[in-house]
Biopython code that builds the backbone (N, CA, C, O; Angstrom):
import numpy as np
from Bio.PDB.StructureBuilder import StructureBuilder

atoms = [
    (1, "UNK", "N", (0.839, -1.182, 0.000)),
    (1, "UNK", "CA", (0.000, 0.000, 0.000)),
    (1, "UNK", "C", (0.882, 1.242, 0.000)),
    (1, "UNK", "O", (1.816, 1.379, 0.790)),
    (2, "UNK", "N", (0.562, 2.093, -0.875)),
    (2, "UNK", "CA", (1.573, 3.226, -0.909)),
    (2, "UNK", "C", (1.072, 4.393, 0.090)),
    (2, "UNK", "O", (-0.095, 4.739, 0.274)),
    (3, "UNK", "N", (2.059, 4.834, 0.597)),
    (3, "UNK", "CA", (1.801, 5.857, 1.450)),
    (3, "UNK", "C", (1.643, 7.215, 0.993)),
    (3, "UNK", "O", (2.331, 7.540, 0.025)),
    (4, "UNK", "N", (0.583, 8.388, 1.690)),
    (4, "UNK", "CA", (0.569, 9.664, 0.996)),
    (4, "UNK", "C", (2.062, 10.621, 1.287)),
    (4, "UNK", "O", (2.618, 10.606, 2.385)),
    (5, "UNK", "N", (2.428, 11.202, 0.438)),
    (5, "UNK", "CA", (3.573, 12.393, 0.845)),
    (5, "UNK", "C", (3.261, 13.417, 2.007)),
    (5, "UNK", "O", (2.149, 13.735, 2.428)),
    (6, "UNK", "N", (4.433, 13.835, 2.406)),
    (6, "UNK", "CA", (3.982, 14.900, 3.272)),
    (6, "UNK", "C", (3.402, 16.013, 2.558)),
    (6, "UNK", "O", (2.521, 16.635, 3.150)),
    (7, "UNK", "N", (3.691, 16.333, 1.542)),
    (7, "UNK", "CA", (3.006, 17.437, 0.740)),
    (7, "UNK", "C", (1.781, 16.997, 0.442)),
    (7, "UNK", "O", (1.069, 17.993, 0.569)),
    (8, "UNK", "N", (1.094, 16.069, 0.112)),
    (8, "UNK", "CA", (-0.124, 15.887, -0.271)),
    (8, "UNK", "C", (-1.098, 15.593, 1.131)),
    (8, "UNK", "O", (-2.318, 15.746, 1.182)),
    (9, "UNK", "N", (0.015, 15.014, 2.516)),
    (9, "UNK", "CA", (-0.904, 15.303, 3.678)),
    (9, "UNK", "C", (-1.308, 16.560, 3.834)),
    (9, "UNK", "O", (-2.446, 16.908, 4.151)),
    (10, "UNK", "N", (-0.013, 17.536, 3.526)),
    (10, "UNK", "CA", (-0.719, 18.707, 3.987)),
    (10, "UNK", "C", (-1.863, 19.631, 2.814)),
    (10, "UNK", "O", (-2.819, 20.282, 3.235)),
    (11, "UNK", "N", (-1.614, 19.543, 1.762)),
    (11, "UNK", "CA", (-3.066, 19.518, 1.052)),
    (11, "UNK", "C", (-4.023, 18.754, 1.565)),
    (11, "UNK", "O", (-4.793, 19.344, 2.323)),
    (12, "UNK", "N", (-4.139, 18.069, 1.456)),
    (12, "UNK", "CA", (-5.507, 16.963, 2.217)),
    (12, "UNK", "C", (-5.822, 18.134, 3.444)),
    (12, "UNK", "O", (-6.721, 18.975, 3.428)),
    (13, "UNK", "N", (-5.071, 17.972, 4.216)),
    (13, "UNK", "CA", (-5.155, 18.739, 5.698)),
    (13, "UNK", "C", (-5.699, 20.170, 4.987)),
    (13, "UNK", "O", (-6.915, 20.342, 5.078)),
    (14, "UNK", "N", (-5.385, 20.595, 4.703)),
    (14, "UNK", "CA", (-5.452, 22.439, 4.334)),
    (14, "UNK", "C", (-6.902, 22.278, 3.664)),
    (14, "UNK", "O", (-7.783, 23.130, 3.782)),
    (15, "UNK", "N", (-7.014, 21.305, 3.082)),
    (15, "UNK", "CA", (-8.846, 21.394, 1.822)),
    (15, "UNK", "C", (-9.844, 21.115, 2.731)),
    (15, "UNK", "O", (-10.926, 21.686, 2.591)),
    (16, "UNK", "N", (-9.565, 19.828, 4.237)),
    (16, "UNK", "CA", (-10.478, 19.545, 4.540)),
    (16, "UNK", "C", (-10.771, 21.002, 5.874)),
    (16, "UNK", "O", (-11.835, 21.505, 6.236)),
    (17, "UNK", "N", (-9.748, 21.222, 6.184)),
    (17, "UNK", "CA", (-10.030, 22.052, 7.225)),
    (17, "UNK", "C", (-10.515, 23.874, 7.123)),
    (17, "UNK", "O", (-10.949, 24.719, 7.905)),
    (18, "UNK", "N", (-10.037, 23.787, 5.321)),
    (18, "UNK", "CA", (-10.486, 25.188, 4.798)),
    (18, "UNK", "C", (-12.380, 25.016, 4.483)),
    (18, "UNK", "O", (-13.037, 26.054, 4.552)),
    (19, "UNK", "N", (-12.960, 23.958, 4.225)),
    (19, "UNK", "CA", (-14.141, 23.443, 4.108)),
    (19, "UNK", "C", (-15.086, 23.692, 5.364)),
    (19, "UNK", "O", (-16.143, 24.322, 5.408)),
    (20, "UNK", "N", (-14.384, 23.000, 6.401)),
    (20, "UNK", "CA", (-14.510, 23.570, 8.025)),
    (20, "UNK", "C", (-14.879, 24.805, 8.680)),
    (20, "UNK", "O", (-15.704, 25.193, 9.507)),
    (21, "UNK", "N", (-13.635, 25.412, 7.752)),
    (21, "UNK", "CA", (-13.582, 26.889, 8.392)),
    (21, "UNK", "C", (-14.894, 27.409, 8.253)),
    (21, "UNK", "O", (-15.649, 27.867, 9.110)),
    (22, "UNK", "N", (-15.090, 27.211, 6.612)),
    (22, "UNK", "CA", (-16.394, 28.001, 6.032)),
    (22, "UNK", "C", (-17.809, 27.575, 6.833)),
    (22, "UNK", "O", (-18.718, 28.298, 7.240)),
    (23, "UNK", "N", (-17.615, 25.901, 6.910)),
    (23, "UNK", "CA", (-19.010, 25.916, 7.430)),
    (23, "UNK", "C", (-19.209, 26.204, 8.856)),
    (23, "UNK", "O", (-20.323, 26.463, 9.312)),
    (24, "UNK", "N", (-17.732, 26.145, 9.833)),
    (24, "UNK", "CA", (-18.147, 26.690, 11.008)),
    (24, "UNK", "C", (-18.493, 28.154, 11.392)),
    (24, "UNK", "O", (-19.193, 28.587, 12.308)),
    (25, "UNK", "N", (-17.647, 28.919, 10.213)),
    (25, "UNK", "CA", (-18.085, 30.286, 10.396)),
    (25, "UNK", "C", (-19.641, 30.454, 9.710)),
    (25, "UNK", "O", (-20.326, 31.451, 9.941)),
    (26, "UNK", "N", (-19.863, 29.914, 9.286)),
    (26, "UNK", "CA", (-21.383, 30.294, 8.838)),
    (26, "UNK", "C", (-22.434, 29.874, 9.649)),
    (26, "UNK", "O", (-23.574, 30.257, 9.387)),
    (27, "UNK", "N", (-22.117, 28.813, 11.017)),
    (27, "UNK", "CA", (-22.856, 28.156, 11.771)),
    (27, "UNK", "C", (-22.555, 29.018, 12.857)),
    (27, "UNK", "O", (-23.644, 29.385, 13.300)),
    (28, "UNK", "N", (-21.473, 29.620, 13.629)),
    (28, "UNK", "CA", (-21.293, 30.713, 14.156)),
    (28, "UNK", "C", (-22.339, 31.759, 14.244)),
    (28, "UNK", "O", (-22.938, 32.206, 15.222)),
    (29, "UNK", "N", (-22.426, 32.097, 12.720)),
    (29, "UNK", "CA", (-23.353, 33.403, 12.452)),
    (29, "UNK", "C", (-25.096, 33.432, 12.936)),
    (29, "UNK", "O", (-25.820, 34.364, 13.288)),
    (30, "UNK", "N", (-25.348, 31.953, 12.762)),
    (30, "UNK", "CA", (-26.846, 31.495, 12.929)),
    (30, "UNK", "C", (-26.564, 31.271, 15.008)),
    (30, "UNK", "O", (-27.184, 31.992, 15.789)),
    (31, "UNK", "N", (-25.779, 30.420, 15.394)),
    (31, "UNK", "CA", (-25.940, 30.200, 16.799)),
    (31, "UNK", "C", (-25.782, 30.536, 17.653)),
    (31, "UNK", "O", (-26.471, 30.229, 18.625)),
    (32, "UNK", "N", (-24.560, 31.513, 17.696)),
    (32, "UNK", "CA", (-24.446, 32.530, 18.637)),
    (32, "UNK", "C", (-25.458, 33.823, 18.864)),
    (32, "UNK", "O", (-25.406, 34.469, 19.911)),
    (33, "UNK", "N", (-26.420, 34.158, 17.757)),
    (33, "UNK", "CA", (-27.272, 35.055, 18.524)),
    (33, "UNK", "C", (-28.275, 34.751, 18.766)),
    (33, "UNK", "O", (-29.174, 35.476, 19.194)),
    (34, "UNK", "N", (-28.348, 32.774, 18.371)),
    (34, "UNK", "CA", (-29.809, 32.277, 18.927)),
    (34, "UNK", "C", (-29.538, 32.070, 20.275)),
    (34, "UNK", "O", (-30.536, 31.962, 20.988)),
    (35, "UNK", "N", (-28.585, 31.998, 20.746)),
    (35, "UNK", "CA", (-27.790, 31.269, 22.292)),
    (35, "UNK", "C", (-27.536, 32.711, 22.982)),
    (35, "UNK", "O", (-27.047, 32.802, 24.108)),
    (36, "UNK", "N", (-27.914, 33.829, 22.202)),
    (36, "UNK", "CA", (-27.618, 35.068, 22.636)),
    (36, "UNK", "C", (-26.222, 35.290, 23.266)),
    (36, "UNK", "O", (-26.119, 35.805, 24.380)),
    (37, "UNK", "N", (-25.288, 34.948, 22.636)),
    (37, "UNK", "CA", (-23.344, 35.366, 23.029)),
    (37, "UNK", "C", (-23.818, 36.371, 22.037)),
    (37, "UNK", "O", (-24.589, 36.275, 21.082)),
    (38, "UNK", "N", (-22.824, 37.819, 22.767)),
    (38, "UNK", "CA", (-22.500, 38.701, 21.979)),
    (38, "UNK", "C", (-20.885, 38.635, 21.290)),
    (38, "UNK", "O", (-19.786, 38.960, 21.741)),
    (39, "UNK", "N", (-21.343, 38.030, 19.938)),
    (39, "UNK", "CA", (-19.893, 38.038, 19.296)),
    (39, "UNK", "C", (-20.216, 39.203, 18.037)),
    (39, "UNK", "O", (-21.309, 39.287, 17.479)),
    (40, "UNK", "N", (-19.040, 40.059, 17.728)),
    (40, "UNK", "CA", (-18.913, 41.088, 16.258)),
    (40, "UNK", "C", (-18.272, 40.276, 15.344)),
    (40, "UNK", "O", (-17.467, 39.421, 15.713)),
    (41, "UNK", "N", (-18.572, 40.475, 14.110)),
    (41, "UNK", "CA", (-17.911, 39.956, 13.414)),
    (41, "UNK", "C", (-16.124, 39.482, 13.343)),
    (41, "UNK", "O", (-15.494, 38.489, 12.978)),
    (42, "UNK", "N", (-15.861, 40.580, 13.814)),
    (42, "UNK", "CA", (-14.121, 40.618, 13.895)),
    (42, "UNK", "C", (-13.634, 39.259, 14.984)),
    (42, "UNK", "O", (-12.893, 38.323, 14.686)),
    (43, "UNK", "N", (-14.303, 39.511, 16.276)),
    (43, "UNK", "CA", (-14.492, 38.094, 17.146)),
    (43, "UNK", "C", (-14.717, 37.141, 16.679)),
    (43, "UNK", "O", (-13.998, 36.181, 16.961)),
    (44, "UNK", "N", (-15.838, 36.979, 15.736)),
    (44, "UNK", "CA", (-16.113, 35.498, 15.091)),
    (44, "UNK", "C", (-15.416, 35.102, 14.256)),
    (44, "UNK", "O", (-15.615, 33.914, 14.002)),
    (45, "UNK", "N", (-14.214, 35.846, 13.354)),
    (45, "UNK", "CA", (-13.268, 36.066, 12.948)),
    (45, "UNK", "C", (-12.232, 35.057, 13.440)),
    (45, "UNK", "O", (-11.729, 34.044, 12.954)),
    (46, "UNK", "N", (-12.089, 35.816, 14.749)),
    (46, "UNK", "CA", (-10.282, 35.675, 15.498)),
    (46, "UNK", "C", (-10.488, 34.341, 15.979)),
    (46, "UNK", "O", (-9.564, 33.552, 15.780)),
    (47, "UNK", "N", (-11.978, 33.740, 16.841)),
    (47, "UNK", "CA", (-12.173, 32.646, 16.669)),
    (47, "UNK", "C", (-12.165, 31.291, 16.027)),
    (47, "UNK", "O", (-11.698, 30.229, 16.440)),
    (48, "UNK", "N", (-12.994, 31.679, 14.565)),
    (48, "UNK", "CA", (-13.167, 30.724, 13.526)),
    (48, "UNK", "C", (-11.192, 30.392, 12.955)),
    (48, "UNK", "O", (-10.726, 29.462, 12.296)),
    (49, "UNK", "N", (-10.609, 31.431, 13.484)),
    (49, "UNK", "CA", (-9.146, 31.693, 12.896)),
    (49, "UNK", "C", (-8.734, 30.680, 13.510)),
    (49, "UNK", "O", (-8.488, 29.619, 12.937)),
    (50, "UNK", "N", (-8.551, 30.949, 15.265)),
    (50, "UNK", "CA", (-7.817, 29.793, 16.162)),
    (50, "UNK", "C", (-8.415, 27.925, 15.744)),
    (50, "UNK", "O", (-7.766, 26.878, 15.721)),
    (51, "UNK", "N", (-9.504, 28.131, 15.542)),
    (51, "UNK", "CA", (-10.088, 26.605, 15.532)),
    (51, "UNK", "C", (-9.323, 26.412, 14.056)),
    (51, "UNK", "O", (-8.752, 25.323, 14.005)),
    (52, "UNK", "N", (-9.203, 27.090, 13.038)),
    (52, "UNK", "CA", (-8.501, 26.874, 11.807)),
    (52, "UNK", "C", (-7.330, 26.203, 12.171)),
    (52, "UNK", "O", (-7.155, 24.988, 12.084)),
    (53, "UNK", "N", (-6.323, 27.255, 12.690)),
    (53, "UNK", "CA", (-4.968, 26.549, 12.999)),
    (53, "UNK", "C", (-4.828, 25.028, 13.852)),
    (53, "UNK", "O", (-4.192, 24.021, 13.540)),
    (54, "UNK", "N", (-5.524, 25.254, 14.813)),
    (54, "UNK", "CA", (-5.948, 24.238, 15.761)),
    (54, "UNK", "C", (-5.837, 22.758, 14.761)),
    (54, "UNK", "O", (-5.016, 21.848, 14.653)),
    (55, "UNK", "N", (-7.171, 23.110, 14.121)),
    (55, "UNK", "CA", (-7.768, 21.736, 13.351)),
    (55, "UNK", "C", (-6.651, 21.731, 12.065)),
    (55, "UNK", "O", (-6.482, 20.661, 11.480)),
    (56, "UNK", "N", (-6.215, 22.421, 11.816)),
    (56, "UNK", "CA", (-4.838, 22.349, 10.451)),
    (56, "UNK", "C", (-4.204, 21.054, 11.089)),
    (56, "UNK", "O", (-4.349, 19.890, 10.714)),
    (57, "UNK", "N", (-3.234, 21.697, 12.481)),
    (57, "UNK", "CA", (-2.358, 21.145, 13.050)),
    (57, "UNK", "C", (-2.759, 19.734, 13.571)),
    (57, "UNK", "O", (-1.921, 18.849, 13.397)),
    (58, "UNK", "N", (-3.646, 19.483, 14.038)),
    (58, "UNK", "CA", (-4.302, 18.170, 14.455)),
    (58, "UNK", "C", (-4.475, 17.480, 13.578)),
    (58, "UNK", "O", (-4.120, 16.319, 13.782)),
    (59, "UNK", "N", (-5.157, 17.830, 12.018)),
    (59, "UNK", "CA", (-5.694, 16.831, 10.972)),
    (59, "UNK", "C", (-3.990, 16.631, 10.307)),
    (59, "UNK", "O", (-3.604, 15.465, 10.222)),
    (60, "UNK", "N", (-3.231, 17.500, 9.955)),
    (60, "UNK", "CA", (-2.089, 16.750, 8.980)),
    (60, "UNK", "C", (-1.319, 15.670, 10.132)),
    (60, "UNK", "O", (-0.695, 14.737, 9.626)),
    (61, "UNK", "N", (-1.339, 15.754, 11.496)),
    (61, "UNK", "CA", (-0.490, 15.295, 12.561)),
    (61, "UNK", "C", (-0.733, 13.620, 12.337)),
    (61, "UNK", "O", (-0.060, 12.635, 12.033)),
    (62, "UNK", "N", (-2.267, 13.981, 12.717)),
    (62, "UNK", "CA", (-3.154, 12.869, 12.205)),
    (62, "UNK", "C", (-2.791, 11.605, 11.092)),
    (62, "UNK", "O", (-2.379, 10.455, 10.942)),
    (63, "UNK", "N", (-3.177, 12.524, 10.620)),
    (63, "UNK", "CA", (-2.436, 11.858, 8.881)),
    (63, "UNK", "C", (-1.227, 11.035, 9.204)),
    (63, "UNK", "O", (-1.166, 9.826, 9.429)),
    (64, "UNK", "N", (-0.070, 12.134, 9.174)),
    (64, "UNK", "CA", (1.292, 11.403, 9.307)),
    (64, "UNK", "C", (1.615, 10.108, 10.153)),
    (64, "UNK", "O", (2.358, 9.183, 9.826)),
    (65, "UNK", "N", (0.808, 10.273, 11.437)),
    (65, "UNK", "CA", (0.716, 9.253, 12.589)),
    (65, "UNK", "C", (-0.063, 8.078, 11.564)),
    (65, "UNK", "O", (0.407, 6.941, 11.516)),
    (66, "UNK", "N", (-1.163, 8.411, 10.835)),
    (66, "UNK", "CA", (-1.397, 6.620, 10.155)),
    (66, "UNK", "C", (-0.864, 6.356, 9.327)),
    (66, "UNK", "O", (-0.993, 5.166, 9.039)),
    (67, "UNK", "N", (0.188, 7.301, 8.262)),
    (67, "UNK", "CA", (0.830, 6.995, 7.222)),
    (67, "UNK", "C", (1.660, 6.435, 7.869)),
    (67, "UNK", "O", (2.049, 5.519, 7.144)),
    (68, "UNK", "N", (2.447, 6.386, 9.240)),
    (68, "UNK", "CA", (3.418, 5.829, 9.929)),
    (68, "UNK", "C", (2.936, 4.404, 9.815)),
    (68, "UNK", "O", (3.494, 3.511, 9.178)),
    (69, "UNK", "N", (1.559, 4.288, 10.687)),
    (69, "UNK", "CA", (1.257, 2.562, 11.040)),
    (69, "UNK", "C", (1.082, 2.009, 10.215)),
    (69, "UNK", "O", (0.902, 0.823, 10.494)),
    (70, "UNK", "N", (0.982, 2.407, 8.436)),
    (70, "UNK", "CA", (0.526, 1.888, 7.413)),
    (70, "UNK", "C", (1.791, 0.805, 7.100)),
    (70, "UNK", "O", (1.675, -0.322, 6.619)),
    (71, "UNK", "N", (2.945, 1.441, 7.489)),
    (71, "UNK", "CA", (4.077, 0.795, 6.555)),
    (71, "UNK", "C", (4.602, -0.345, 6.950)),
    (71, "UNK", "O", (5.476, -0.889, 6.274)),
]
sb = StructureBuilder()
sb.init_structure("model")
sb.init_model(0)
sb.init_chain("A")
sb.init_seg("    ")
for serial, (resi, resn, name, xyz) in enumerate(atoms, 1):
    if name == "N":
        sb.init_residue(resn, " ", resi, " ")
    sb.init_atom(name, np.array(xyz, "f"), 0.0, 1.0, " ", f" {name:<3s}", serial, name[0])
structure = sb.get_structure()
């Protein structure tokens, strides 16, 4: 079984988590003022930002750790 590259983990990683971004920031927009948090846009921003990096770093880590057990 061939294993993925590190370059193509981190594509994989970057598409699925840029997909993420979008739909968590758009779920943001609907739940926080049904749950009544006062967030501004710029906040929902700096937020949706950290969970970006967050979930970047976790999903390619991910990856690499089963491309490891694969071999």
């Amino acid at each position: 079984m061939k294993t993925q590259s590190k370059r193509m983990s981190a594509i994989e990683s970057i598409t699925n988590v840029v997909v993420g971004l979008v739909v968590s920031f758009c779920i943001q927009l609907v739940i926080y003022p049904l749950l009544d948090i006062p967030v501004n846009i710029n906040q929902n921003i700096i937020i949706t930002a950290v969970f970006f990096v967050v979930s970047f770093v976790r999903s390619y880590f991910l990856r690499r750790i089963f491309n490891k057990l694969r071999r």
